[in-house]
N, C-alpha and C positions, 0 to 999 in steps of 0.2 A: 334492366338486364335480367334474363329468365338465368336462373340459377337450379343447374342439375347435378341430382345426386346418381349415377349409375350403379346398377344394383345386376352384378352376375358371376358366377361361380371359373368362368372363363377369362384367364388374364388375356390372352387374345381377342375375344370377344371385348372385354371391355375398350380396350385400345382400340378396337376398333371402330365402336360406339361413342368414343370421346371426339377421333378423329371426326365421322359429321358431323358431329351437335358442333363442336368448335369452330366447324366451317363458316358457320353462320355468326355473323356480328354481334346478333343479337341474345346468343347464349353463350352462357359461360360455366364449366362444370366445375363445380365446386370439389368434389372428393369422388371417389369408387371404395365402392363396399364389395365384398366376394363370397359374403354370406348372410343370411336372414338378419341374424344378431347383428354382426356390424354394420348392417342396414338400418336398425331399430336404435344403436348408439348416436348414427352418423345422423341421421333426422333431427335428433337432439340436439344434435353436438351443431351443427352444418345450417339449418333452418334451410333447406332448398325449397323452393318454388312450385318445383316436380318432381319427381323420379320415375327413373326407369327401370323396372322390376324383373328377371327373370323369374320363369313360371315354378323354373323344377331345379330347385337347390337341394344338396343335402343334408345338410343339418335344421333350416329351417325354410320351408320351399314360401313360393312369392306368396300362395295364396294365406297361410298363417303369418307372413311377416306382414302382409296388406292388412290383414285383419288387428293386427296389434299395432299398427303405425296409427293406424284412423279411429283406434281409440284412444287418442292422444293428441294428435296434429294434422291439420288440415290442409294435407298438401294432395292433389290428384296427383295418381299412381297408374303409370302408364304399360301393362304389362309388356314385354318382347320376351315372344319364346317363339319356339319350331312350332311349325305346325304340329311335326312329330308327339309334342308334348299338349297338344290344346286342350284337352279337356281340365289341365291343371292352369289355364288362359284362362278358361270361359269358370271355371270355380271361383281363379280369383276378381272378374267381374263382378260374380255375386256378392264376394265381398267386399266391394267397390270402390275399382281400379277405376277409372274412367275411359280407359279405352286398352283394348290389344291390338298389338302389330307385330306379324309374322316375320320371322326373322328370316332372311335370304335362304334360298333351295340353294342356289350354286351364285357361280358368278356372272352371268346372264340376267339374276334376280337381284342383282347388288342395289341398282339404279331405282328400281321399286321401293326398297325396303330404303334409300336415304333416303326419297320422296316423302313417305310419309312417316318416317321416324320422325324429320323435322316440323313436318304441316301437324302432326299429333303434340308435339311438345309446345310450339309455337301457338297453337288454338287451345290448349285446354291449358297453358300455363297457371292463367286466372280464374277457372272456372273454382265457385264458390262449393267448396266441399264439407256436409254435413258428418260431425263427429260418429262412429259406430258405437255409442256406447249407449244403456239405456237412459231416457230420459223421458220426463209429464213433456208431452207433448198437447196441447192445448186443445179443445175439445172439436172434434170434425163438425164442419154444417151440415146439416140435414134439411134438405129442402124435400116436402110431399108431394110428390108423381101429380102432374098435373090432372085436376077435373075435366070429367066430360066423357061419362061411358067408358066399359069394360077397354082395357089396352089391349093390344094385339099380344097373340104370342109372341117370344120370341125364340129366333129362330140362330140366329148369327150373333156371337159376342166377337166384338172388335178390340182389338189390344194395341196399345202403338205406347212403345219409351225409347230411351237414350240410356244415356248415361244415370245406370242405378238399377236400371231395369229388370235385368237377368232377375236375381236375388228374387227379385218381388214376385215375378211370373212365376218363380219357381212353388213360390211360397203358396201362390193360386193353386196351382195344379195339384201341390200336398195338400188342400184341404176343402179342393171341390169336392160333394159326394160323388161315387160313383154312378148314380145315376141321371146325371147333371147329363141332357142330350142334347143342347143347342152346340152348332159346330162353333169351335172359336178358329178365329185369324189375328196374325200376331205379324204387325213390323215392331221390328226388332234392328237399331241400328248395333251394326256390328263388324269388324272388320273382316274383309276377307280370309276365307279359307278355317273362321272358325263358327260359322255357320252350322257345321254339321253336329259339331262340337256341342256346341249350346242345345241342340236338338236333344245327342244323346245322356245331358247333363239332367233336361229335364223331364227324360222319359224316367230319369230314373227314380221318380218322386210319384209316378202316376201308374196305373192301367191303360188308361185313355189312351187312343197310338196317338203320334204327336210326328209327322213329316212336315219334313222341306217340301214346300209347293213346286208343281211341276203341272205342266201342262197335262199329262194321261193322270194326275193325282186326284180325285174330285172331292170336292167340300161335302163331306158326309155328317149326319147328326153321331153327336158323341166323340168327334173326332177334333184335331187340331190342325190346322196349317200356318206354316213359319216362312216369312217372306226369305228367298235365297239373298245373301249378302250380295250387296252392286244389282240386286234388282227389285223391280216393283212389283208388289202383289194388288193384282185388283178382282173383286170379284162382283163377276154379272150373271144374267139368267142363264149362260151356259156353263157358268161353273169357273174356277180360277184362271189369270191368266197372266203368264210375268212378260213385263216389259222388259228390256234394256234403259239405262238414263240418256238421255238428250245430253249434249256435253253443255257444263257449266253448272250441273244443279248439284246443291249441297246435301241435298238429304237423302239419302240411295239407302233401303227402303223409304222410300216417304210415307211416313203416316199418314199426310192429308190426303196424298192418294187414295192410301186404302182406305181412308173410311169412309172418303166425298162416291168411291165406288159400292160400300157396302149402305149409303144413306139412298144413292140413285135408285139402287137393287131391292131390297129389303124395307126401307123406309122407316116406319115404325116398327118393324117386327125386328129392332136389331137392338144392339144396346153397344155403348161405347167406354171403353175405358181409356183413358192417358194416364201413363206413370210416369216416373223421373226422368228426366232428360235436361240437357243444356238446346238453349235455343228455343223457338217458335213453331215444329213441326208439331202437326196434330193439332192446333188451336183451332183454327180454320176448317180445318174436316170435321172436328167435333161439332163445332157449330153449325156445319151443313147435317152432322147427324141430326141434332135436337131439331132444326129446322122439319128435318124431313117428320117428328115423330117419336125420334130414338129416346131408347133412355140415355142418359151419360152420368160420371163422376171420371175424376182425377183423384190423383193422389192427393193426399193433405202435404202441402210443400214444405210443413214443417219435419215432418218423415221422409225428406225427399233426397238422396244423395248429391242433388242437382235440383234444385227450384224452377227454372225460368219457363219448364215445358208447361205444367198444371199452373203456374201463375197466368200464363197469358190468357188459357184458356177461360180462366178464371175471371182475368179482365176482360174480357170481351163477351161474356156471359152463355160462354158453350158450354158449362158444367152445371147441373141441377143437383149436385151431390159433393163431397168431397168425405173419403176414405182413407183410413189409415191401411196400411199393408195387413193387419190380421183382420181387419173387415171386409174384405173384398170378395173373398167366397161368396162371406156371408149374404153380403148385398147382392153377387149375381144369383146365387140360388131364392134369395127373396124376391128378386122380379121375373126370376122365370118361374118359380111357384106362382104368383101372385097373377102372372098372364097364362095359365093351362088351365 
């Protein structure tokens, strides 16, 4: 039995938020909290499985109750808020919730928002959630850049995570140098409508312009593009281009998309990162990267909010590198030093 805690400042809201989650069989809500603090009791008190966080409380909003619950207890923290509020969504990402879902516009968006209020609570119930607190995390691999004559520049850094991710990218962009000119491309899964969100979360860390990809948008050096949520970014010799998904596939952005199009493209002259995520997106692409030439590294999955993305890649030997989150500037600025 999935066992949820609801977490929102809204006695209507909550009541209403019990009423699906109970629709289903297979969950059962355990208590409702109405604020930060009685959030951070009832965790203790309750042990649920999940919860369901809103973003913007007053006395203690989701993204500081996220960040004190998961220095403590290792439950995924599922944000719902208005779009109205998402940059306080896509905040407490970074402090890792494992996923946000947009709470109803009107009653015409009802049906939407049970959809995947349930498919979110029901899919990450189990997902294995890494404490936020510090800790010796055991020493990264370092494998040496393959022999065989000077490496290509490069030209495109590739980014693809899940769940964990935000936080990490952010952490990129605070401490690339400014004159760091390879364009990056970033999948990013995320839920709808908090895409733009995330965008303006991490402009605000950087210089660099940092947009949502779009077809009139073109991949410039020094710049960034951010796959639009529900769709794919791929990039070829004319420059970006978003799909719509095929119905059935799980991964909207898909990493292995974007990178098996930036290995096609670019080849050697690209480098690839994967960061935390649940699941097996990006394995695959990474390893057409390295194929093609690419540099690559993953995250070290013992820093990883979510393991299973950097382990596969890991098994199946698409990673020549593995980084902790405050290394990662440093490593891209060392391989595009190291190829100019």
């Amino acid at each position: 039995m999935i066992r949820v805690l609801v977490v929102d400042d809204s006695e209507t809201f909550r009541a209403y938020a019990v009423q699906i989650l109970e629709s289903d069989p297979q969950i059962s809500v355990v208590g409702c909290a109405s604020t930060g603090h009685q959030a951070l009791e009832m965790v203790a008190r309750l042990k649920p499985t999940i919860v369901t966080m809103d973003a913007l409380m007053p006395d203690l909003d989701g993204v500081e109750a996220t960040e004190r619950i998961l220095q403590t207890h290792r439950v995924p923290i599922v944000i719902v808020s208005a779009v109205a509020s998402g940059h306080h969504g896509v905040r407490a990402l970074g402090a890792g919730a494992v996923d946000a879902v947009a709470k109803p516009s009107g009653g015409a968006d009802r049906e939407r928002f049970r959809a995947q209020l349930l498919e979110s609570v029901k899919l990450l119930n189990e997902v294995p959630i890494l404490l936020r607190r510090p800790c010796a995390y055991p020493a990264p691999l370092r494998r040496s850049p393959p022999s065989g004559g000077r490496p290509k520049p490069i030209k495109v850094i590739a980014i693809g995570a899940s769940t964990g991710g935000p936080g990490v990218i952010n952490l990129i962009f605070q401490t690339l140098p400014p004159e760091f000119r390879p364009a990056i491309v970033i999948a990013q899964h995320i839920g709808e409508g908090f895409d733009r969100f995330l965008v303006a979360w991490w402009s605000q860390s950087t210089t660099r312009p940092i947009r949502l990809a779009a077809a009139d948008v073109p991949l410039a050096p020094g710049t960034a593009l951010v796959a639009p949520a529900k769709r794919h970014l791929l990039i070829n010799h004319d420059g970006p281009t978003i799909r719509k998904p095929s119905a059935g596939e799980t991964f909207v952005p898909s990493i292995d998309r974007l990178f098996e199009s930036v290995a096609s493209t670019f080849g050697a002259s690209a480098a690839g990162l994967l960061l935390s995520g649940m699941g097996d997106d990006g394995a695959a692409g990474m390893l057409a990267m390295k194929s093609a030439g690419a540099r690559t590294a993953v995250q070290d999955p013992g820093s990883a909010v979510v393991a299973s993305m950097p382990e596969r890649a890991l098994a199946i030997g698409a990673a020549a590198t593995v980084l902790r989150p405050e290394e990662m500037a440093a490593w891209v600025g060392e391989i595009t030093t190291s190829t100019s």
